[in-house]
C-alpha positions, 0 to 999 in steps of 0.5 A, spaced: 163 627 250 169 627 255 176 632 254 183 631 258 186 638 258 194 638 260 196 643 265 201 640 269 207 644 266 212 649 269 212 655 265 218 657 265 219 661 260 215 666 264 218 666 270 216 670 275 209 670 273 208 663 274 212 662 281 205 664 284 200 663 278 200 656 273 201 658 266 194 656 265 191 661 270 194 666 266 188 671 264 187 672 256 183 678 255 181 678 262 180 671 263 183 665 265 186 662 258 184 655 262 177 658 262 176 660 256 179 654 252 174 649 257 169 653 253 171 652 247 171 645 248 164 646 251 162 648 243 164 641 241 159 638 245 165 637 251 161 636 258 166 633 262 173 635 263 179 632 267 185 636 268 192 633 268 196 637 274 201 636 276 206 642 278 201 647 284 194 644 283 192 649 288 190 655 284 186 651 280 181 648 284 181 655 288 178 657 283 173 653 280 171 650 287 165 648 285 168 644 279 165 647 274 166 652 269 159 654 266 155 647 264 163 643 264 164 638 270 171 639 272 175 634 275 182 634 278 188 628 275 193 629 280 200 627 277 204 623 283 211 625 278 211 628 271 209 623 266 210 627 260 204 629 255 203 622 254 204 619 261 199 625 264 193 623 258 193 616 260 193 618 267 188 623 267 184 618 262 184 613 267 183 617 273 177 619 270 174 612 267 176 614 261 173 609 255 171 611 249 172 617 244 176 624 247 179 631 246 186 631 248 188 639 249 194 642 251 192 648 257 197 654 254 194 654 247 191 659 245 186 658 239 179 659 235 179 652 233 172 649 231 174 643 234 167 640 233 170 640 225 176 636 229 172 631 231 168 630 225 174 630 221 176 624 225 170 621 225 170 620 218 177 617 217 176 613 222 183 614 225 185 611 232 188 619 233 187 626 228 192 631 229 190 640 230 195 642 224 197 650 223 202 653 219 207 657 220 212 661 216 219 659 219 218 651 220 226 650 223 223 652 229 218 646 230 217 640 229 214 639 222 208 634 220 208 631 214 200 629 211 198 624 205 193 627 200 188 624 205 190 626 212 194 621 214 200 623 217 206 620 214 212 623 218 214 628 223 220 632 221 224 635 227 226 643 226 228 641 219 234 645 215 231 648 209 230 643 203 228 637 207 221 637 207 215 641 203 211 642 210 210 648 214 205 645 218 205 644 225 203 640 231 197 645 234 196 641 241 188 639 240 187 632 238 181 627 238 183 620 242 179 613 241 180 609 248 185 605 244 190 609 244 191 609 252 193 602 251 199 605 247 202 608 254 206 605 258 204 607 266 210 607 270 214 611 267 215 619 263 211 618 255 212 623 251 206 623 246 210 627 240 217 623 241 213 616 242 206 615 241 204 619 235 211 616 231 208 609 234 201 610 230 203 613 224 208 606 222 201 603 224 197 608 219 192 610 224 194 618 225 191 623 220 190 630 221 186 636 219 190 643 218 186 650 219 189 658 218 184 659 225 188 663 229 193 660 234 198 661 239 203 658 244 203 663 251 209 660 252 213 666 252 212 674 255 213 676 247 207 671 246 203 672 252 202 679 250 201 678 243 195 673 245 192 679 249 193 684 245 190 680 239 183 681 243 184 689 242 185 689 235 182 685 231 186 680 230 181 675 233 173 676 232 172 675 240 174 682 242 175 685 250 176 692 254 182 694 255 180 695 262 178 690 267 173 692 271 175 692 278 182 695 276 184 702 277 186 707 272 187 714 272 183 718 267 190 721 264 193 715 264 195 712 256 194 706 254 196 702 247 195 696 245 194 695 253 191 691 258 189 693 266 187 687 269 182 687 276 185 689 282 190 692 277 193 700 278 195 705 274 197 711 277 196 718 273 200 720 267 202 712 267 203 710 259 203 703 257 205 701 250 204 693 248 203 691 256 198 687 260 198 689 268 197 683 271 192 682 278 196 687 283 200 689 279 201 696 280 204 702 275 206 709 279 206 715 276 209 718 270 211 712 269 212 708 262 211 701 260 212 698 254 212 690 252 212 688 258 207 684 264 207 687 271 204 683 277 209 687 282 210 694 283 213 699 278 215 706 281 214 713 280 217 716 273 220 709 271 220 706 264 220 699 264 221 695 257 221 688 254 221 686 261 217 681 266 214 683 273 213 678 278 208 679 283 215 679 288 218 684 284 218 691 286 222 696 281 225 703 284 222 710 283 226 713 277 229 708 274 230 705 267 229 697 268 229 693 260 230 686 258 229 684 265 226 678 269 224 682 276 225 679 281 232 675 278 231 668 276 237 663 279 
């Protein structure tokens, strides 16, 4: 079976990480989430994956050079424009001869999703799309989908106002596409799949969707980002990981909570970290203490840094006390 993986946006919301690193480069738990989500699909049967990039595809094939990740083949689906999530579906599909039933999945999430349940689910209703549904316990952030009692999707509601729909069910990013459904996508032009294809399916009764309480996150933003790595750590999830990276360096009298040192990570003596991810050359001097932030630059002797991001260009001063903070600034 054949997957279509989006990878192609910005994330902004983590600047400055991703100035030097595509958001799905990330590492969860020590590995690229790109890699473990590959995995994931590898589960369901999944043999094939095309990545839809666009913003730096670079990093990406730097780091699988052979084009693979396990027993995967990895292709490479470079956007000449942003084409949005459906224009980037259709042309990562026809880039890669796509012509009979995939996974569509989004490459900045974060789930346990079983997705060959996904794909049985949406082979039983015989639907032209299935829909991965999540619940959430404040809707109005999102856009909400509402199902029969059948799974056949009825309506999207965007970001409701209390009262206007009894759903709290989400769009978690992980779909199962019929070929028919390239031919829905204009090329030439930016498609969003959510705003226009999915609307388009429903009028024509062929979208359905299967909810699950599996574990689900979007690494969009920092506060997230750590909450995915930390999940690793206590138990939140099944899979579990070392708080330390092999390959990085951490003092023996160093403190670590809820934390994670990647490799190529340093973290001098008497450093403590509380609810932080130390990225690949990053670097914590002594004494200091970091709490709720990501580190891929440097942190001075005796600092305290909170609730802050540290690009691999930010360099924070001995002594100081940095919070709420982007390192380097963001224009």
């Amino acid at each position: 079976m054949r997957a279509v993986v989006l990878v192609g946006g910005r994330g902004t919301r983590l600047r400055p990480l991703t100035d030097h690193v595509p958001k799905p480069m990330l590492p969860i738990g020590h590995r690229p989430m790109i890699a473990a989500l590959v995995e994931r699909l590898a589960h369901a049967g999944v043999d094939d994956v095309t990545l839809a990039l666009g913003f730096r595809p670079e990093p990406f094939m730097v780091a699988f050079p052979d084009g693979r990740v396990g027993d995967v083949t990895l292709r490479y689906a470079v956007e000449p424009e942003p084409l949005d999530t459906a224009g980037a579906i259709r042309f990562a599909a026809d880039h890669a001869g796509i012509d009979t039933t995939f996974v569509v999945a989004n490459g900045d999430i974060v789930t346990d999703l079983a997705v060959a349940d996904l794909v049985a689910a949406h082979r039983r209703t015989g639907a032209e799309a299935t829909l991965h549904l999540t619940p959430v316990d404040d809707p109005s952030a999102f856009g909400v989908v509402e199902v029969d009692a059948d799974g056949r999707v009825e309506r999207f509601v965007e970001k409701p106002t209390p009262g206007e729909t009894s759903s709290n069910l989400i769009n978690a990013g992980t779909y199962v596409f019929e070929a028919s459904m390239l031919a829905r996508i204009p090329t030439g032009r930016r498609v969003s799949v959510e705003r226009e294809t999915f609307p388009a399916v429903v009028a024509d009764g062929g979208l359905f969707a299967i909810a699950t309480d599996d574990y689900w996150t979007d690494t969009g933003r920092p506060d997230l980002y750590l909450a995915a790595n930390a999940a690793l750590l206590t138990g939140e999830r099944p899979e579990r990981c070392r708080a330390v990276a092999p390959g990085a360096s951490v003092a023996e009298d160093a403190t670590l909570e809820r934390s994670l040192v990647e490799a190529g990570a340093t973290v001098a003596a008497r450093a403590r970290l509380v609810g932080s991810v130390v990225l690949d050359g990053g670097f914590v001097g002594e004494g200091a203490t970091v709490e709720r932030s990501i580190v891929m630059g440097r942190v001075g002797a005796g600092t305290t840094v909170r609730d802050a991001v540290i690009g691999a260009d930010g360099d924070v001063a001995d002594g100081v006390t940095v919070a709420d903070a982007r390192i380097p600034e963001q224009g």
